[in-house]
N, C-alpha and C positions, 0 to 999 in steps of 0.2 A: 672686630668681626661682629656681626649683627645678626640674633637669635629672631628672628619673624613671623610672629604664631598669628594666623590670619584672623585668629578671634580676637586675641587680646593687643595685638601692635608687636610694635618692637622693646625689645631688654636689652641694659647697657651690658656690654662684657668689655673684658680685658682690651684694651688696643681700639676701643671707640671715642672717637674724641669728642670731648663734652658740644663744641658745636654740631657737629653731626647728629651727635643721639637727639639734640635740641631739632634740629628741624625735621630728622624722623617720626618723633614725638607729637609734630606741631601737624603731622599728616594722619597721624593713628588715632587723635583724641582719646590717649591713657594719658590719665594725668600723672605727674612725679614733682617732689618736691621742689619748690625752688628752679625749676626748669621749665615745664608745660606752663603757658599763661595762655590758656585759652581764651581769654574773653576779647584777646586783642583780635584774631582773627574769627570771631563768628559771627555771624549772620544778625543786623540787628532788626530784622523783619520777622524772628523766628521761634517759635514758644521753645522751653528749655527743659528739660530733663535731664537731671543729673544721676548717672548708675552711681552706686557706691557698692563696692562688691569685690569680694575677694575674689579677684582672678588669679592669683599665686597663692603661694602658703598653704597651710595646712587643711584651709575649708576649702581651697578651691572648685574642688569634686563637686560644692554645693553652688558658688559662685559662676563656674562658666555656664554651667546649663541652665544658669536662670538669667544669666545677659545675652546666650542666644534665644533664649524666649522672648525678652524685652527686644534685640530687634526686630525677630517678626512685627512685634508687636508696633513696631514703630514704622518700619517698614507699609504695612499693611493701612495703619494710619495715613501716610503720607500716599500711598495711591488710591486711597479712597478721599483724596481731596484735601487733608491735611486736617487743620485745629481752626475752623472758621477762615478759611482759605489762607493760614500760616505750615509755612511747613515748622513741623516737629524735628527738632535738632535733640540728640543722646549724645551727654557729654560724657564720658566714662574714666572714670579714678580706678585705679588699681590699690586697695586698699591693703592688698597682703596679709591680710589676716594678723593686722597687728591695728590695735586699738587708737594707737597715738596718730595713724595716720586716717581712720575714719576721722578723728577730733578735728583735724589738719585738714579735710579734703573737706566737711560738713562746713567748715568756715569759708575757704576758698568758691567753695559753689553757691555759699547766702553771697557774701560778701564781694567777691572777684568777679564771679562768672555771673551773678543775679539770676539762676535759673528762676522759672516759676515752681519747677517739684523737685523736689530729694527724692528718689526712688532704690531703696535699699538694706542692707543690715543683713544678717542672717541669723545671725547668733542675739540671743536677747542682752548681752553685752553690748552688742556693739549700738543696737538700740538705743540703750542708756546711755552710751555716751554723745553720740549727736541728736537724739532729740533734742536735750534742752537747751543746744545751741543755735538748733533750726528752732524752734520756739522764743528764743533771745532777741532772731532776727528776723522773727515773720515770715518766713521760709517754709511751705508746704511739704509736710514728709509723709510718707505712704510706705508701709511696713508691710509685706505683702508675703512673711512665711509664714510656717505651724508656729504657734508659741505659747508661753506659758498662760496667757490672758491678764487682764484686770487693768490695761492702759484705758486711761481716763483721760484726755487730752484733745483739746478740740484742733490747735494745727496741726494733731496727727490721723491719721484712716488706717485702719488695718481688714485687711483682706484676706487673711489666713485661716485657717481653725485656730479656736483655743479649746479648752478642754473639756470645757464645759459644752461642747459641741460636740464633741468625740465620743466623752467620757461615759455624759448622763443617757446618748442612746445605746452605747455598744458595752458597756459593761453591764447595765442589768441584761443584754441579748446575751451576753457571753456566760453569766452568772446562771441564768435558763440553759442553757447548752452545758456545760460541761459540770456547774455547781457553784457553790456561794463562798467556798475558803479559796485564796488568793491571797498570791506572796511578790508585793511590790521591792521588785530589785530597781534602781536610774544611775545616772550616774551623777556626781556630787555637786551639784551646781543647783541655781533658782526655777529652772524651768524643769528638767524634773522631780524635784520635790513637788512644786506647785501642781505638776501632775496625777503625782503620789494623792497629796491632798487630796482632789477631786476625784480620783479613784474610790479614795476610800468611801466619801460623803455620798457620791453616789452607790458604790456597793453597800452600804450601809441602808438607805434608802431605798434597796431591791432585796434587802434580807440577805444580804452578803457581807462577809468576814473578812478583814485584812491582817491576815493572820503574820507579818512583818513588812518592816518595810527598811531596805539599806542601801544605801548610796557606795561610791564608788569612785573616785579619783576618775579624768581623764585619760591618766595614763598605764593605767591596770590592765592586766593581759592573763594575769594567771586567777581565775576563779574554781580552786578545787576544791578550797574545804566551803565554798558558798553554794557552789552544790552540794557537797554533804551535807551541809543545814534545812535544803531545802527536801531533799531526799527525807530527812529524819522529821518535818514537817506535813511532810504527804499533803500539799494544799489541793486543791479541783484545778488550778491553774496557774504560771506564772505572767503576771503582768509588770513587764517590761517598757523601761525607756531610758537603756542604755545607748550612749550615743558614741560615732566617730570607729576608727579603726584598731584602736585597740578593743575595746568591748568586743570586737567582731571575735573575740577568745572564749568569749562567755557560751558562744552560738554553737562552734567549735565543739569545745569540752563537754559540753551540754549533752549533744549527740557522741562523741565518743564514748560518753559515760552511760549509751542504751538511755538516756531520758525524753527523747523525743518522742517517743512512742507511750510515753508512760505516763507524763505532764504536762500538756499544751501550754503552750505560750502563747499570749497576747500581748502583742507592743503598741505602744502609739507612736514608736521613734523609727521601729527598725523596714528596711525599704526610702525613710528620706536620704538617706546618704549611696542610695542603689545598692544596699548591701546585700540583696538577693543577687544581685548579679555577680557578687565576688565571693559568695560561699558557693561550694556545690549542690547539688537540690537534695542531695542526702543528709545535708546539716541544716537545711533551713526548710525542709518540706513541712508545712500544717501552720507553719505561724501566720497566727490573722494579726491585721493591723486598722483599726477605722480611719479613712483619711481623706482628703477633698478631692484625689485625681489617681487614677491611673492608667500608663497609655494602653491598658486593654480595655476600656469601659468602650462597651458595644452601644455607642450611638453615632447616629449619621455625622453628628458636628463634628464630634470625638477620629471616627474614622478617619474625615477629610483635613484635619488640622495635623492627625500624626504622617497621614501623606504626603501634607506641603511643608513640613518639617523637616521630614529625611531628606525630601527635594532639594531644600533652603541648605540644610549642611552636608549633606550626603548619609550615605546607610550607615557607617558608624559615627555619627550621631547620640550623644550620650543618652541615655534612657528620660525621659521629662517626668517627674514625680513631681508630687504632692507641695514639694518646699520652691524646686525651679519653676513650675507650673508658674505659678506666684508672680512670674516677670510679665508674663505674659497677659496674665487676669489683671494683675493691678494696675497695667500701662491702661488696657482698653476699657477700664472704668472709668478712672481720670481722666482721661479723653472723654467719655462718654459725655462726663458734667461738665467739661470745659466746654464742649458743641453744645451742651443745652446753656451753658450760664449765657453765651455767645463771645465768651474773655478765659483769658487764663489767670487775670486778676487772682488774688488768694482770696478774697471776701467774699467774691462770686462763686468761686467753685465750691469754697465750703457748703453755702449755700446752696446748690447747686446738687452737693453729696447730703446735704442733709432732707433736703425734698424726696429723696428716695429715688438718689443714681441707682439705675440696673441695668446687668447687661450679660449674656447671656453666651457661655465658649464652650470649650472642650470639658470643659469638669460641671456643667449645668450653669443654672442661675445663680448671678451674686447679685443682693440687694443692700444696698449701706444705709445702717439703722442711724436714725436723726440722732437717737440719744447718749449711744456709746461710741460712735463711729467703726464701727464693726460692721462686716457683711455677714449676713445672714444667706448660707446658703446651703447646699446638696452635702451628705456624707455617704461615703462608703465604704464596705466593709469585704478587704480582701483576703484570700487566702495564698499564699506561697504553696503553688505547684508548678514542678519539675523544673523549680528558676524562674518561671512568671509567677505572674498576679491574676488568679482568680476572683474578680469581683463577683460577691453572693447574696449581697444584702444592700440595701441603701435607703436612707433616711432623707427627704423632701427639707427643704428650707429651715435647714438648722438654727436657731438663735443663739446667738453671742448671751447665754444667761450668767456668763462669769462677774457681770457686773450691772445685773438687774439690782431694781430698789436700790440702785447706791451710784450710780454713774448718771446723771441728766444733764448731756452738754448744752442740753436748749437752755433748760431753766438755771444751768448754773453754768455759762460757758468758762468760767476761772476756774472751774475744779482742772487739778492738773496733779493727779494720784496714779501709782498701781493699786489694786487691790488684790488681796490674794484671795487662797480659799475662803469659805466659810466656816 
């Protein structure tokens, strides 16, 4: 029996017989181990894009809405003429939120399938693990969510915020509004700590205090006596970047504990995983977040792209944030420099991104700086009212300064570093 989810293809189940799922498989373009050999049927006239993307497992929440972004985006590509009159072919890996098969899919797509792009990753995990096999093999990768910052790598582009885009305009704006003590809670992994960091450095630099700062397991749900600590702290704010659905307890407790009205929070995490839409507006009313998109920003582009969207999948349609957005922005970049390089070649397009690809959707202008391969572009700054996103503020062409004075892929294209805080 065959389970057929129109986004992501077909799943094997019980009583499917290994041929069948095989040339199910060979119609959906999800790839599976040891089964899907796409490169034997595709197109060899056709530029290549490879999703890599959790459409199962645990991140999925964060992977499907950002592979229906990238088809629009591909979509809209090929009827505007294609990639120097090639059509663009989306070859799509089912990564399942398990590391070993990003490794697995990252190889088959250099190696097997020869796309020209990697387009992928969500978690700065899974990052690390095919970057430097798509670097091993001269394979173009394009990282295109929020994340920690300090990637220094010339076969990679990132298109997302890093912190230092978020951090350095909207914490001293928040630091003015509410006050200068702030109490950094993340959850226990590299990206936010690395947040934490830049928190502090920049509230520090606006006469603000980081009055603690504590991590937190993934899988944590009960935070009482961390609010009592913060409680017996009295800080002007909590600044947050707990991630996934257990933290969604912290949100919770928070508010049953009368502190919502007592202590603003400010996140940089919370709204990527749509977790406004899964609290009620009673638990999560007043939290601000700074971030590159949301489907309320009131401009004409904005309007017209969330109406060919719901059209594209119908009115539930997952909510498109700040991290899915990403499928979308980062496909029509790449494109953008592929039609200027006039090739999908990897040497050209770099080239290509480093002249200063720009180009211009729903979340503003993104422009790719030569020297970090970062886009530089728009932030904003929303508030959670009654279950939406009140956007209130917004900051013009952000720069990637998490790896100023210390990243120049011009002058040193071998450097191949993260950097963290300063």
């Amino acid at each position: 029996m065959t389970n057929t989810d129109s986004k992501t293809g077909p799943r094997v189940r019980a009583g499917l017989s290994r041929r069948r799922f095989n040339t199910l498989l060979m119609g959906s373009g999800i790839a599976a181990p040891a089964i899907l050999r796409p490169g034997a049927a595709r197109a060899t006239d056709s530029v290549k894009m490879a999703a890599l993307l959790d459409l199962s497992g645990g991140l999925d929440i964060y992977g499907r809405p950002m592979h229906m972004a990238m088809e629009m985006a591909v979509e809209e590509i090929n009827d505007s003429g294609g990639l120097n009159g090639r059509p663009l072919e989306l070859i799509t890996y089912d990564t399942q939120s398990n590391m070993q098969l990003y490794a697995q899919y990252a190889q088959q797509a250099a190696l097997q399938d020869q796309v020209d792009l990697v387009h992928g990753g969500i978690t700065s995990s899974s990052r690390e693990v095919i970057r430097p096999i798509l670097g091993r093999y001269n394979t173009l990768y394009l990282y295109s969510t929020q994340y920690e910052g300090g990637v220094c790598d010339r076969n990679t582009f990132c298109t997302g915020t890093t912190p230092a885009m978020t951090s350095k305009p909207a914490i001293p704006y928040t630091i003015d509004m509410w006050g200068p003590k702030f109490y950094s809670i993340g959850a226990d992994y590299n990206a936010p700590r690395i947040m934490s960091d830049w928190s502090r450095t920049f509230g520090e630099e606006a006469g603000g205090e980081q009055v603690a700062n504590e991590f937190f397991p993934l899988n944590v749900t009960e935070f009482g006596a961390l609010i009592t600590k913060i409680q017996q702290a009295r800080p002007d704010f909590v600044c947050s970047a707990l991630i996934g659905a257990a933290h969604l307890g912290f949100y919770r407790q928070w508010a049953a504990a009368g502190m919502l009205n007592e202590i603003p929070v400010f996140s940089f995490t919370f709204g990527s995983g749509n977790e406004h839409m899964m609290l009620p507006p009673e638990e999560s009313e007043g939290i601000i977040t700074p971030c590159s998109y949301f489907q309320e920003i009131d401009s004409p582009v904005n309007r017209d792209w969330v109406a060919r969207y719901h059209a594209r999948f119908g009115a539930d349609a997952p909510y498109q944030n700040n991290v899915s957005i990403g499928g979308y922005e980062g496909t029509w970049l790449w494109a953008t420099a592929v039609r200027n390089a006039g090739t999908a070649e990897r040497e050209a397009v770099i080239e290509a991104m480093e002249a200063g690809t720009s180009w211009t959707g729903p979340g503003g202008t993104l422009t790719m700086q030569a020297d970090n391969h970062h886009s530089a572009r728009d932030i904003f700054f929303g508030r959670c009212t009654g279950g939406a996103w009140e956007p209130f503020h917004s900051w013009e062409n952000q720069q990637p300064s998490d790896t100023e004075g210390r990243c120049d892929l011009v002058a040193n294209p071998g450097q191949n570093v993260q950097f963290g805080a300063e």
